[in-house]
Phi, psi and omega in degrees: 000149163259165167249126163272119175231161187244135171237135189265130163237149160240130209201122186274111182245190230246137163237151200288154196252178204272123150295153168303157199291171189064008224219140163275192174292343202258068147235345158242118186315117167310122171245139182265218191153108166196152175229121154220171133218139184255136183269089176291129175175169160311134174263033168225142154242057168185069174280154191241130157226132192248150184278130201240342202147207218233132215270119170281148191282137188112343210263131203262143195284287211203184167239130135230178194221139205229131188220124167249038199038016195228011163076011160058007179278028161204028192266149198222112153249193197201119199237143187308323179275128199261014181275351212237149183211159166259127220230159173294359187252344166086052165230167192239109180225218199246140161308336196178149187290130210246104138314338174199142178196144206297170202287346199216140198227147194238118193256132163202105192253136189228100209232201176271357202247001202190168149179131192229198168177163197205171195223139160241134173274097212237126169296131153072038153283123203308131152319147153274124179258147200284123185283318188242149156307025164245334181259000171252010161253347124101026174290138203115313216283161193258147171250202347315346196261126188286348190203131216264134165254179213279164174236117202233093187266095178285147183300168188221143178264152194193115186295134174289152195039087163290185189207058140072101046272162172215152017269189196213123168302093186281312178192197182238105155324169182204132166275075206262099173206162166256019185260184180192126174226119202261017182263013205216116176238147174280147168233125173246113182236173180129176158293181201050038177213244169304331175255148176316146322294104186299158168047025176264003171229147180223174205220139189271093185320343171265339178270312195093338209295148184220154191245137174271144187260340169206215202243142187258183183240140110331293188287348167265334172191134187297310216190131184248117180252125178283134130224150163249118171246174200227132163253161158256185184303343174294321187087061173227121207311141164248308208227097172078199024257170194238152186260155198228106193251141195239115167247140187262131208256112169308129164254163195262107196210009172261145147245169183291138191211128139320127167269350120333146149264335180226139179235156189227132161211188200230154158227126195277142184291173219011048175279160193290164146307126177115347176310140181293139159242325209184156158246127165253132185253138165223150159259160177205124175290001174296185188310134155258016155302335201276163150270356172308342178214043145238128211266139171226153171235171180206164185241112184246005151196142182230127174229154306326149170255009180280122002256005155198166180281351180216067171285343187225138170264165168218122172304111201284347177249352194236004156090351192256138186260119185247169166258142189254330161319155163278171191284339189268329172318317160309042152273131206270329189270349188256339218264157205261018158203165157259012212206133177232119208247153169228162178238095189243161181240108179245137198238136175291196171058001173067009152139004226262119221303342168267018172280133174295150203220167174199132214231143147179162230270147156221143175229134169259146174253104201277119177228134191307140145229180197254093183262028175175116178307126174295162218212100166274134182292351152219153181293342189254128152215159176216177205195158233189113201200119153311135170289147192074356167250179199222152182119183214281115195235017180188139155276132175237119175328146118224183187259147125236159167255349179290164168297116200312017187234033201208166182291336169299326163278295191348118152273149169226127179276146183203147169240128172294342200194129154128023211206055170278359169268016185041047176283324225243157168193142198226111195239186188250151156295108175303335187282323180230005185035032153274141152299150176229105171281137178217173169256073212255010139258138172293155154259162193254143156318299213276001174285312170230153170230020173186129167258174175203112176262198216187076179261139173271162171203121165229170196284140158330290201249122159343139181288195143293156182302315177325305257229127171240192177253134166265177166302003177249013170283277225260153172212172176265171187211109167231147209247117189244126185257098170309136178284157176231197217199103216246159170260166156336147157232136163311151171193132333260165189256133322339148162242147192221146171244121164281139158228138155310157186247169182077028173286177170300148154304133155087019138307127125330111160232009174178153160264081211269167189235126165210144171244182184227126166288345180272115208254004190278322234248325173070068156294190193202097198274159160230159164224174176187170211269125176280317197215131172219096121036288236215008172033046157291332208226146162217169189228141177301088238284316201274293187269014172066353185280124178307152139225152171267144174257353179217163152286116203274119143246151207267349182244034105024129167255017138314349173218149223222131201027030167085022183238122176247113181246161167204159173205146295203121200240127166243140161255166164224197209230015184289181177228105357281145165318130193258148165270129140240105160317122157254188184207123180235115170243134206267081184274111171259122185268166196260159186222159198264104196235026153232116183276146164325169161202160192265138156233139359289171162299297173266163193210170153239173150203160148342161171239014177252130185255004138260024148251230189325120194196057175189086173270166173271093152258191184201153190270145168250158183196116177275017165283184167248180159305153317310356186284344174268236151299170338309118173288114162269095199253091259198170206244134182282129150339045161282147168281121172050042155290302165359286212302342194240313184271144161215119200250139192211137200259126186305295153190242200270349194221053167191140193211152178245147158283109166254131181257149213229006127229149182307167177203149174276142204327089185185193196244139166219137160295106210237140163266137180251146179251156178194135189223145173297138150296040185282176153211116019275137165296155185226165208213146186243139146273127147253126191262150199231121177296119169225131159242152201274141175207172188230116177263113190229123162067029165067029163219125239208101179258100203267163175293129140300030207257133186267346183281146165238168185273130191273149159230111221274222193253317147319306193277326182281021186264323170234040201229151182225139208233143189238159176268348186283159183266124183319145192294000000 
């Protein structure tokens, strides 16, 4: 047999509440509010269809008929033949042309509001005849049956979370046969029987009848696919198998959950009424066919409720928060916070008073443009700077009302007018968005002694079109520059001069110039000298005039590239009295007042004058060219040095020593005459130390004896004087 069910709903809506203040009915959803109860179902569970011929696609079988109190606008069916569908007019017709199709078809509609199922009956279908000699012969077939009869399983529905007794009877297998044989048991497999989750549906083997064994969840699985087939007692398949889809019908046992408890979202002041501010989404895991999860939202408390209690609307189906205020009204600067809490509620049941609720926070944020010029708070300011200093010499106020955290308050400053020398520069205090005028050329007293500046003031970020900078955007500034007591200043500083060096003492060597900038005060300089190195100079306290006190050299070690600097102090007669400091520099050319001299001092040689015999000297001179090389370097003027020596010139600073015979192993002092290009030239003796040494094998073994031999007249009779230099 089959089972048929009827279900009684009761259903509640909603009756429209006042629209939010500012807002007319059409910003708010009408909700209605009624109670019945109907008995939703097929009003036939039993159609006759009789067969005529080959079913066309499109071609409608029957109508039926089905009512869920709700105009069927989520009735869904589902027909046991999948060659066949139910259309939106409730006819039942073939998806495609159908030739054959079993006696008996099961329609089963379904909504949030209903489910039923009904049975078609179909007459005067052709016997089918066996296509092959294998089927008319009936080879293969298992007997006693010559042929497996069809098994027709209708779906079966079962409420989530049941109670207890268990198991519970759901529905019935069908057999579409007229015989009846008790020789025939059912077996039910798939999940939820033999496969995980074993054992929550079981099947009677003799009845067909199937059972639920406990209470089930919708949200963990919707639905279960079966099948059932008929064995005989042998286990050998008689019947299907057929799938047996078992669905689970939602109870409303979810609430709506946030994902969130607080949402944040922002709206700029003065948006028109009806501007999107935020969405709020809630879920609810029941059936979303259902109204167990269709959701309405509401806003059921604004904190503050200051200038109205209904400043936001919430679309009840899609959740977007608009705003009901007007735009002017919407001021952030008027309005008595900027920050707004809603309390929003989403109710399952399409809103309806047995519906599950679920809550959370939306805090809206009123966020700023720049509906307001910034101000100075006074048109006048003055200030006061010492001449010659630099830095911060005024703050200039201002007023804004917009939000200090945004480019609409920021200021930026510019001066406009009064500054053609770029002395003034004026940036914002990031901490108090004051102008900071500062001075960053010094000023002169005596060039100007009063300024009058022209300061602007603006926004970071562009006003609104509405909105202009009026006359309290800009204000003046006057900048009064005190006089001080400036020291002299040198002109020019370095002063720089040439001298010969070796002039007579108490020569000229410079004037110096200093001036007083305070040209107001008609001052009196003195000078005097701060640093002279080399005590060489002094100076005329009244008139500046420079003298040498010494003599200047230039090979000094006071003097350093041929530059002697010192320096030079001026005063003045102010209260307290000012320094200025100069500097004087002496570039001294040279003059030739240092005789030459041979370098090295020592020297060696063999003591065989056929090896080593041959020294290097070379001349030194602290003068400069021409006062130096080229060195004329020659053998003093002794009797018969000629006969042992030969001095011959290398090039402009060297000469070689030649020895002309052996001589014996000791130390000796050989005299050099050496002379400068100056003119006049200056000429030197240098005695050039030589020992004598015994060379064996490329080595030179000299006498350790520290005296050496002068060589007088006696001695130049067997002695040969050498140029290498002694170890």
């Amino acid at each position: 047999m089959l089972l048929f069910c009827s279900t009684a709903f009761q259903i509640h809506c909603a009756i429209p509440r006042p629209p939010p203040y500012g807002m007319s009915l059409s910003w708010v959803a009408r909700r209605m509010e009624a109670t019945r109860t109907v008995s939703l179902d097929f009003r036939s569970k039993h159609y006759q269809v009789v067969y005529s011929g080959p079913f066309r696609k499109g071609q409608s079988l029957l109508q039926v008929e089905f009512d869920d109190c709700e105009g069927n606008e989520d009735v869904t069916f589902q027909v046991s033949d999948p060659n066949f569908s139910v259309d939106e007019d409730l006819n039942v017709l073939p998806v495609r042309d159908v030739l054959h199709t079993g006696p008996v078809m099961f329609i089963h509609g379904v909504s949030a509001h209903a489910d039923d199922t009904a049975q078609v009956d179909i007459s005067g279908l052709p016997i089918q005849l066996p296509h092959t000699l294998r089927d008319i012969l009936g080879v293969g077939q298992k007997k006693p049956y010559r042929t497996k009869r069809s098994l027709l399983v209708p779906p079966m529905i079962v409420t989530e979370n049941q109670r207890p007794p268990f198991p519970r009877t759901i529905g019935r297998s069908h057999v579409i046969t007229m015989e009846r044989s008790g020789s025939h048991i059912f077996q039910l497999t798939g999940p939820g029987a033999d496969r995980d989750p074993r054992g929550l549906f079981t099947i009677d083997i003799h009845t067909g009848d199937v059972s639920v064994s406990r209470s089930l969840d919708r949200e963990a699985i919707d639905s279960y696919q079966l099948e059932v087939s008929t064995t005989d007692f042998a286990g050998n398949l008689v019947e299907g198998p057929t799938i047996l889809v078992i669905t689970v019908i939602d109870q409303n046992d979810n609430r709506p959950i946030f994902k969130e408890t607080r949402y944040t979202g922002e709206v700029l002041e003065g948006s028109p009424t009806g501007t999107t501010v935020m969405r709020m989404t809630a879920f609810d895991a029941d059936d979303p066919a259902t109204d167990n999860a269709a959701l309405r939202y509401n806003i059921i408390r604004q904190s503050p409720d200051k200038p109205s209690p209904n400043m936001f609307y919430i679309d009840p189906e899609s959740g977007d928060i608009v705003t009901v205020i007007s735009a002017k009204l919407l001021d952030r600067e008027t309005l008595p916070t900027t920050t707004y809490e809603l309390e929003i509620v989403a109710k399952d049941m399409a809103g309806s008073e047995v519906g599950l609720t679920g809550t959370a926070t939306a805090t809206i944020t009123i966020t700023d443009k720049n509906d307001h010029s910034p101000e100075f708070t006074h048109p006048l300011f003055e200030a006061y700077v010492y001449e010659g200093s630099t830095g911060v010499v005024v703050n200039l106020t201002i007023d804004d009302r917009d939000d200090p955290a945004t480019g609409a308050f920021r200021a930026i400053f510019s001066i406009i007018s009064g500054d053609p020398t770029s002395s003034f520069e004026i940036q914002t205090n990031p901490d108090d968005n004051e102008g900071m005028l500062s001075v960053v050329k010094p000023l002169d007293y005596e060039a100007t002694g009063f300024h009058t500046l022209l300061i602007r003031v603006e926004n970071e970020d562009p006003l609104v079109p509405e909105v202009g900078y009026g006359p309290s955007s800009t204000a003046t500034v006057h900048v009064t520059v005190l006089d001080i007591n400036e020291g002299p200043v040198f002109f020019p500083d370095p002063l720089i001069v040439t001298m010969m060096e070796n002039i007579p003492v108490g020569s000229f060597v410079a004037s110096l110039n200093a001036t007083d900038p305070d040209i107001l005060q008609g001052q009196s300089i003195r000078y005097a000298v701060l640093r002279d190195p080399a005590g060489w100079l002094n100076v005329n306290p009244v008139r500046g005039i420079v003298n040498t006190t010494a003599s200047l050299d230039r090979e000094s070690h006071y003097v350093h590239d041929n530059k002697y600097t010192a320096l030079f102090m001026a005063t003045d007669n102010g209260n307290p009295p000012a320094t200025g400091t100069g500097t004087l520099i002496i570039y001294l050319e040279d003059y030739n007042d240092n005789a030459p001299y041979v370098v090295p001092s020592v020297a060696r040689v063999c003591e065989d004058a056929h090896d080593i015999n041959v020294a290097i000297v070379g001349g030194r001179d602290k003068d400069l060219p021409p006062n130096g090389a080229p060195f004329k370097i020659e053998l003093g003027k002794q009797l018969d040095l000629d006969n042992t020596w030969r001095v011959t010139r290398v090039n402009s600073t060297h000469s070689q020593i030649m020895l002309l015979h052996s001589l014996k192993k000791a130390n000796y002092q050989l005299p050099l005459l050496i002379t400068d290009s100056g003119v006049p030239s200056m000429s030197n003796i240098t005695e050039v130390k030589v020992q004598v040494c015994e060379c064996k094998k490329n080595k030179m073994l000299c006498s350790s004896a520290q005296s050496c031999h002068s060589w007088s007249l006696a001695v130049l009779l067997g002695t040969l004087l050498i140029t290498m230099p002694c170890l």
